[in-house]
TIZAKOL-802944 format. One record per residue (C-alpha): residue in one letter; x, y, z. Coordinates in steps of 0.5 Angstrom, whole numbers, plus 500, padded with zeros to 3 digits. Layout:
# residues N
AXYZ ...
***
This chain:
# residues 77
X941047632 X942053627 X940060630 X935065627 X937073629 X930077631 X934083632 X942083630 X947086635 X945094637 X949098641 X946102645 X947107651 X944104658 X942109664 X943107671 X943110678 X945116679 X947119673 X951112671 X951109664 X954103661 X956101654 X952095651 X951092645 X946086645 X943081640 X935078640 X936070637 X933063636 X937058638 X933052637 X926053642 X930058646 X929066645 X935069647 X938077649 X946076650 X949082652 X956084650 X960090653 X963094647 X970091648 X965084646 X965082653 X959077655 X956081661 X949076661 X945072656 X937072658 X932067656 X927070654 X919067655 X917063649 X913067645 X915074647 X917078641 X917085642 X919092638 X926095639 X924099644 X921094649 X928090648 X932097650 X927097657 X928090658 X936091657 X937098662 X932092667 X936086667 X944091667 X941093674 X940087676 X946083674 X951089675 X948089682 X950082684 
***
């Protein structure tokens, strides 16, 4: 299967609790039917890749957002 880049990879600066932030780089693509975000540290660790509804194209910054949501969930697991 060949994957489509929607959004290549950005970096970008992510606040969380309490004053906290982390340094992310994260990619939106089409692998096949699946609509993926991955999520690297900026040392290109993988931290996440979430499967995004089908059908859910959003604007950059709506991906930002749903980037600082997913960071809270995973680094607090």
């Amino acid at each position: 299967m060949s994957k489509e880049i929607i959004q290549d990879w950005t970096d970008s600066t992510v606040l969380l609790k309490f004053g906290r932030h982390k340094d992310v780089r994260y990619q939106v693509y089409r692998d096949g039917k699946k609509l993926l975000q991955e999520i690297r540290g900026q040392d290109d660790e993988p931290i996440h890749t979430l499967e995004l509804p089908s059908g859910l194209l959003m604007e950059k910054q709506s991906y930002e957002v749903l980037l600082r949501y997913v960071l809270l969930d995973v680094l607090a697991a």
